[in-house]
Each structure stands twice: as C-alpha cells, then as structure tokens.
N, C-alpha and C positions, 0 to 999 in steps of 0.2 A: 456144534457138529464135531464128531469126536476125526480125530486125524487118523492118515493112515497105519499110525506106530499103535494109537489107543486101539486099533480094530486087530493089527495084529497080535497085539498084546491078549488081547483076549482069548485068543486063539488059543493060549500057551496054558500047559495043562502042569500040576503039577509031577506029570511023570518024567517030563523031561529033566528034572532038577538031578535024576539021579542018573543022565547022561555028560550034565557039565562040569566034567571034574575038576574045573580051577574054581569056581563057585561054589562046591561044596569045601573046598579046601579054605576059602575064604570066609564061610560061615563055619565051620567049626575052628578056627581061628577065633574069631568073632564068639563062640561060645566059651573057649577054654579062657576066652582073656576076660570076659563077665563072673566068669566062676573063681578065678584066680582074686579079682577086685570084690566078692561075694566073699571066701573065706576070710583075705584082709580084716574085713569093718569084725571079723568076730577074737582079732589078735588085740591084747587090751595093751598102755600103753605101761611100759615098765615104771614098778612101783604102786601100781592103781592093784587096789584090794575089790574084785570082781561086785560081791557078796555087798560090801557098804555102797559100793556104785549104786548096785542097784536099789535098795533102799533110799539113797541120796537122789538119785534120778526120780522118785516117785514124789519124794515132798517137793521135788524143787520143777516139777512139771507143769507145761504150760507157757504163754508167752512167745517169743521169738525163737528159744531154744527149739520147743515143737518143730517152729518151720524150718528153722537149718538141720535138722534131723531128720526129715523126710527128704531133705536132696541130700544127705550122706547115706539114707537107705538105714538108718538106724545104727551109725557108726558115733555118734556123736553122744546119744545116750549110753553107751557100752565103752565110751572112750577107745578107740580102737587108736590102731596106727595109722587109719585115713580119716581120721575124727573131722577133717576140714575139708575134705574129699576131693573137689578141682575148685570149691567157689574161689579161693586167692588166685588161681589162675587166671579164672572168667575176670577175674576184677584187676589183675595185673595187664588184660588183655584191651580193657575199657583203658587203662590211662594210657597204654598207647598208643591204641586207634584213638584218644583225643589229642592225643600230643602230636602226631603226625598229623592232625587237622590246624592244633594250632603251631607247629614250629617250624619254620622253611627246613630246615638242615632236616629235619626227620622224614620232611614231606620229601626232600632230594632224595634222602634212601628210600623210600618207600617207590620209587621211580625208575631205579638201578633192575628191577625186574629180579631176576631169583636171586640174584645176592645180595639185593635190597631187603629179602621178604627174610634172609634167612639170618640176616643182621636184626631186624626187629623182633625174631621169634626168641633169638637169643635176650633181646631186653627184658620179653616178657617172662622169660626165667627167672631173669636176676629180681624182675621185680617179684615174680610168685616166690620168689624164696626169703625175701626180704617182710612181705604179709602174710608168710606163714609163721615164719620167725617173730613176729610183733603177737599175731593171732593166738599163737600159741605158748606165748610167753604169759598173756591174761589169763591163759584156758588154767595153764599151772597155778600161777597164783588164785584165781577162782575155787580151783578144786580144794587148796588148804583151808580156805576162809571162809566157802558155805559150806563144808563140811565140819569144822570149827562151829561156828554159828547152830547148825541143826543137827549137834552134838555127835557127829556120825563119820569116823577117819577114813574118809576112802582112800587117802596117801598113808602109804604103810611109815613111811620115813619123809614126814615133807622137810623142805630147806632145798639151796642151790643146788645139789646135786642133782633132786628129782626135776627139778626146774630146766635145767639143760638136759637131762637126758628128754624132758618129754618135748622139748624145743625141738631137739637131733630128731628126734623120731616122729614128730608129726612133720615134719620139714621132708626126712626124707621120705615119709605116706605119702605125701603129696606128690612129688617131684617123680615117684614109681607111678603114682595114676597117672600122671600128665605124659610119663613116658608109653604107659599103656593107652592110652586112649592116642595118641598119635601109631603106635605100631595097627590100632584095630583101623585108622585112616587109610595105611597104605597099605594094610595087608588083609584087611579085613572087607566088611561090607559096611557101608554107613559113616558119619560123621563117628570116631571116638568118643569124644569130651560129650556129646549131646548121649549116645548109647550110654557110658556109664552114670547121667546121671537118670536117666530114663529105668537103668535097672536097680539105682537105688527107689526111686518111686514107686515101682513095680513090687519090689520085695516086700514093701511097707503095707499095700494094698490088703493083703490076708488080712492084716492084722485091725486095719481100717472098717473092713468089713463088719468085721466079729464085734468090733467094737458097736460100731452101729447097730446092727441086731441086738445085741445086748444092752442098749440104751434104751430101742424100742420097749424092748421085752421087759425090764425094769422101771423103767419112766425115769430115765436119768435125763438132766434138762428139761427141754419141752419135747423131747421130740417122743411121737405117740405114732398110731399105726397110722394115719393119716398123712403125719409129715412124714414116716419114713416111705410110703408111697409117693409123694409129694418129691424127696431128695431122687429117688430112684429114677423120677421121671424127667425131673432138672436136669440130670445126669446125662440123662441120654439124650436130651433136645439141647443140651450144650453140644456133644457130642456128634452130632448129627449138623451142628450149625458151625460146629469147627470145619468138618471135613467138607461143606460147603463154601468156605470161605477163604479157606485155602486154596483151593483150587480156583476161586474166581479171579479171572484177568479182565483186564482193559487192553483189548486187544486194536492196534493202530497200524491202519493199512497203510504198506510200502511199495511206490510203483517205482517199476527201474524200465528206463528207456526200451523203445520199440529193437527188436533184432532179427532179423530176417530167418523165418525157420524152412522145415518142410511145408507150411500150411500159408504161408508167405508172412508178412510185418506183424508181430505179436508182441503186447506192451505185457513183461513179468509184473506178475502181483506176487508179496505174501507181506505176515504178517507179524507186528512185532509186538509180544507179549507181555503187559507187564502186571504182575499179581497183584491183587487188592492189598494184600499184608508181604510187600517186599521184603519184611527186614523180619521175618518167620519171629521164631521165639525169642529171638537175640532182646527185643527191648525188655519183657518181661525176668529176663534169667539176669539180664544187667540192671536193674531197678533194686532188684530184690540183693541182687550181691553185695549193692555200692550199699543198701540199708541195712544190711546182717554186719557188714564190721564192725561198723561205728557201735550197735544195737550188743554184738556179740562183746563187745568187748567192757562195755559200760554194764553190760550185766553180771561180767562176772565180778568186774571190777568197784561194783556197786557193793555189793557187805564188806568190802574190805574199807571203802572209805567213808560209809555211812557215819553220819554225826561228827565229823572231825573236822572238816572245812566245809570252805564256799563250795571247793571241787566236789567233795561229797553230795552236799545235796545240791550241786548243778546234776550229780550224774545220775541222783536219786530222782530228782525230774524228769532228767532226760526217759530214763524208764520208765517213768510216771504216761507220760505222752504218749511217748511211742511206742507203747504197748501194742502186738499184736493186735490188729483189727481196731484200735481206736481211732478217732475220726483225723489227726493230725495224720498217724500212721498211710492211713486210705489214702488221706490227700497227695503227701509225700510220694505213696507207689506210684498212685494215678502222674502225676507230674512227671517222674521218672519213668514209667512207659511210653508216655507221649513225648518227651525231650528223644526218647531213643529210637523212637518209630522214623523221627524223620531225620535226626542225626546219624541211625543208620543204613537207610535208604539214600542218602547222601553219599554214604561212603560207597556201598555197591553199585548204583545208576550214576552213572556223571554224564548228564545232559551235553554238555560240551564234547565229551569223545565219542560219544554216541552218534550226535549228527556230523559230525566230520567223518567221521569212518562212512555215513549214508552217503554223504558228498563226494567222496573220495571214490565210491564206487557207483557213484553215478543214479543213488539212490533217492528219492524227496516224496514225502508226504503230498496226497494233491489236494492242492488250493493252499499250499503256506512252502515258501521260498525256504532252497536250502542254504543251509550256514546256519548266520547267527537267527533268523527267525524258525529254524524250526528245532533250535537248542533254546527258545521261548517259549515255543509248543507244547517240545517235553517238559521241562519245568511246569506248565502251567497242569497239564496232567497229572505227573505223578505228585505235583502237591494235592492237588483235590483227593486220590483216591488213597492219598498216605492219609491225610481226614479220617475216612473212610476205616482204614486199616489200624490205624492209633485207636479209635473208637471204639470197633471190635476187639480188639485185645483188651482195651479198659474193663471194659464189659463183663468180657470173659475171667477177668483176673480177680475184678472188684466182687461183681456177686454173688461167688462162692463165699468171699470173705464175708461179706455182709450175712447171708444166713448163717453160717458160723454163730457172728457174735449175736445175731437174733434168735436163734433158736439154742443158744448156750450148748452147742455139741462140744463132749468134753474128748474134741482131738481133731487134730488139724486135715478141712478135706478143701484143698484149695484150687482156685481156677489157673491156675501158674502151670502145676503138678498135670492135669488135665489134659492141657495146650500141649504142653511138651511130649508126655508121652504118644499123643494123636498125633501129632506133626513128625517126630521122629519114626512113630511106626509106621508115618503114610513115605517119609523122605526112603523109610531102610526097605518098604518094598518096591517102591519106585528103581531103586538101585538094582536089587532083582529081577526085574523085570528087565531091565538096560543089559543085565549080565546074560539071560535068559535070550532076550531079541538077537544079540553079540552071537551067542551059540548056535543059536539058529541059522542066522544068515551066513557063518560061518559053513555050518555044512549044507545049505544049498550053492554055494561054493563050490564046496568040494563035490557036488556031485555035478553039476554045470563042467568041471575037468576031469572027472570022469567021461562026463558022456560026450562031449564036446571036444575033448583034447587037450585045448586050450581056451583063453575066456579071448574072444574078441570084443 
C-alpha cells in the first residue's frame, strides 16, 4: 500500500521543477560537474602519442582491460588523465570500512561521530593516493612493454621521466574526481562517486549498442537475429526485476505503548523497513574493484616479465585463470558479492543500536521482549533476506557475464554496469522528488501565513 508521501508524490508534475530554484541550481551543478569529468577522460596523459594508442588499444582489446574501461566511460582505452577514474578510491574505501571492522582504535574513531568520520575520510585519501600511485606506476611500465612487444611506440619518449609524470597525473585525475564527486554530494543532487561512475557507463552505451547491431547484422560471434531479440529482451526483464527488487522490503511492525488521545487509550503502530538488498550496489562495485587491481596490474605487468622467471609465468597464469568471464573468474566475483552483501549490511544495520534506540523509546515488537531478544530478532531477519539479497545480485551480476562468454559477443555488456545505472537513477530521482515534496510543502506554508497570520 503505497504511503502517504508515494501518493503525494505522484501528484508532482514536472512543471513544478521550474518553480524550485535551489533544485534547479543543484542539477545544473550536477550536470556542469558530469561534463567537466566527461571532457577529462578525452585529455590524454603527457607523453602518450593519441594515433599508436589507438592502434595499440585494438590489438590489445578484450579481457579485464574491457571491464575497467566501461567504469572509466572509455578513459582507460584513450589513456586520459582519469584513466583510473574513482576505482582506487572505492578500494581505498573497502580497506577502511574493514579495518574499522577489524581494529578497536579505528572502530573508537569511527564512534567520535563527525570528527571521527572526517578522520577516516582523510585515510582514505592517503590510501587512494598511495593505489593510484602503485596502479599507475604498472599502467606506465605496461604501456612501454606491450607497445614494444606489438611493435607499436605509443610512449613518444618512455624511461623515468614519462613514468613519473604519468604517476603525477593520473594520481592527481583521480584525486580531482574524488574531489568532484564529493562537491556533486553536497552541492549537487545524488550520491557523487556512484553519478560519475554511472555516467561513465552511460557514455559507453552509444557505442555498445552499435556494436551490437553491427554483430547481428554481420554475424560476428553467435549472435543472429534471434539472439539479439533474445539479449533485448533479457535486458529488459533484468531491468524490470531490478527495479522490483529494489524496492522490496521486509517491513516489521513496531507497537509503542497505549497514550491517551482525543478518541481516548490508543496503542501507536508503524513500521520498520528493511529492503531485500540493504547494502544497494556497494557489494558488486567492491568485488569488482578489489579483482581489477590485482587483474590490472599483472596484465600489464605480464609482457614485461613473461619467460624470465617463476614470477613471470606465476603472472602469466594468473592471467591465464582469471581471465574475464572464466570460471575461476565467476567464482571469485560471485564469492566477493556475497562476502560484501552481508559485510556490508553489517556495517549500515546494527541490530544492537537498533533495539535499544526501540527500548529507549518505549518501543518492542509484539510477541518478542525488548533488549537483547529483539536485537535477536533482528539479526535473525535481516540474515535471511541478506540470502535473499546476496542472491539477487549474484544473479544479476553473473548472467550477463555468462552469455557474454556463451554467445562470444565481442565487447563487454555486463550485469554490474546495469545494477548500477538502475539503482543510481532510481536513488537520483528519489532525491527529486524529496526536493520537489520540500517545495511544495514549503509553500503551503507560506500560504497557511498568508491567510492564517500565523501557524497555530
């Protein structure tokens, strides 16, 4: 039964949007800072010869490279100056949401409330600059050595020079995205770090398409007029089972003590929400981060040391395996979605503050005692529908992968990519809408003192 905000919501027309002039000021914020991170990925990295790039990029296409290229929105094939785009940050952000899980001392700052929170945001700079600086130290030496190898100089001048400069400069690409996507936080509309990577997927999309049609229309792989009916129609019943899914809650009724009203002794009911997939996109975008470094770095690192040692062809292996869509690969993500579904449902629910805050206000579940049995409760709950939630995302994540490598489509259309962009454009208009309801009830307000004088 839709609540009374969904029903007003409804109500709300898009003409209003160009009555709320801090909303509109918040979304063209919100656009100039997408198009600012848009021209970036096409500034190439000083020293990179455009012309052999590209060339280079085509023999050397395919694999993992693909998927970390579709979340920089195609900054990574053009080597830009955000070639790394926020993933070190997303991965600098995983070791310190665990590390505050496993170190008391980080768990006391994380406790200190906003100067706690603004001490560990600071960590996770030091670390995003520290794995961009690694990331991008490989990316250099890769670009001398498979360009070397398939006889093609995309480095005009390689040696240490171009090696620190391309360090300097993709360190500080990143460190401007991560700056932009927090200003689009508090000034904008929507999560930052999720918009910019949502509008690198976006941008890729044209080029996804065309690709597609033009496979059909060819017969590159298997895919024929049948399958690409067949992908069209996947698409959209994923799509349709995303926006389903996301919104489903387990919703667990809270009675609060009888209080004498107008109507005489009346026991408050409502109700406390918890979604099927608490922990949104965060397990899949952290799966994929923590398997792109290791992945990113042994590929590029891989012709450099092929046939010379153990380390070489440990790394020649490792690529071997973990190849995009291979079955180790699969296993690995799926493990790594589900480790994070309910590691990070952990970190945002805490069963324990949850029913003391219930107790404290005089609140309990009926038929289960408050305190510690109905911080039991919850626990026993939100494990089952994290199940639930873990699964759906596998799902979602793994079987785009899998026809992929079954139907041999030659370019990456994955269920990660999908997730996110649905979730982030179901989260940015929800925000919209908040802003929109905000306006509204603002000026029946103001007309309630108009006509009224003052508000009694």
């Amino acid at each position: 039964m839709a609540s009374a905000a969904d029903r007003l919501s409804l109500g709300l027309s898009p003409g209003k949007l160009a009555q709320a002039t801090d909303l509109k000021k918040r979304l063209w914020f919100t656009i100039g800072a997408l198009i600012v991170f848009r021209a970036l990925s096409y500034v190439p990295l000083p020293g990179i010869d455009p012309t052999a790039l590209g060339l280079l990029s085509d023999k050397t296409a395919g694999g993992v490279l693909d998927f970390f290229n579709t979340f920089s929105g195609g900054s990574l094939k053009r080597m830009s100056l955000i070639a790394l785009g926020v993933m070190p940050y997303i991965t600098a952000s995983i070791v310190v949401q665990l590390a505050t899980s496993l170190s008391p001392q980080l768990a006391a700052i994380k406790k200190e409330g906003e100067s706690g929170r603004k001490k560990l945001n600071q960590y996770t700079r030091y670390g995003t600059v520290l794995l961009t600086a690694i990331q991008g130290y490989f990316i250099a030496r890769g670009l001398e050595t498979i360009g070397a190898n398939n006889g093609i100089q995309a480095v005009v001048e390689p040696g240490m020079l171009f090696r620190v400069a391309a360090v300097v400069s993709l360190v500080g690409g990143t460190m401007f995205l991560m700056w932009i996507g927090e200003q689009i936080t508090s000034r904008g509309i929507g999560n930052g770090v999720s918009l910019i990577i949502m509008a690198g997927i976006v941008a890729n999309l044209p080029t996804t398409l065309v690709n597609l049609l033009e496979g059909a229309r060819s017969g590159q792989g298997n895919i024929g007029g049948g399958q690409l009916i067949g992908i069209i129609a996947a698409v959209a019943a994923l799509i349709l089972f995303i926006c389903f899914m996301e919104r489903a809650q387990r919703r667990i009724l809270i009675q609060y003590p009888k209080r004498q009203t107008q109507r005489g002794m009346q026991a408050e009911r409502s109700h406390l929400p918890l979604k099927i997939n608490t922990a949104g996109v965060i397990p899949p975008i952290f799966a994929s981060s923590l398997l792109l470094m290791p992945l990113t770095i042994s590929q590029f690192a891989g012709s450099h040391v092929a046939g010379e040692s153990r380390w070489g062809d440990f790394i020649l292996t490792l690529n071997q395996y973990l190849q995009h869509g291979s079955p180790v690969y699969m296993g690995l993500y799926a493990a790594g979605i589900i480790f994070f579904s309910f590691f990070y449902t952990a970190v945002v629910f805490n069963p324990e503050e949850t029913a003391d805050n219930l107790k404290r206000y005089g609140g309990f579940i009926p038929g289960i005692r408050p305190g510690k049995n109905t911080e039991t409760y919850f626990d026993y709950v939100l494990t089952r529908i994290t199940v639930i939630g873990a699964a759906y995302l596998t799902v979602i994540c793994l079987l785009p992968e899998y026809l992929v490598t079954a139907l041999s489509i030659p370019f990456y259309l994955g269920g990660t990519s999908l997730l996110i962009v649905v979730n982030v454009t179901m989260d940015t208009v929800t925000q919209i809408q908040s802003h929109l309801l905000a306006h509204q009830y603002g000026d029946l307000i103001k007309k309630s003192k108009l006509k009224g004088g003052r508000l009694r």
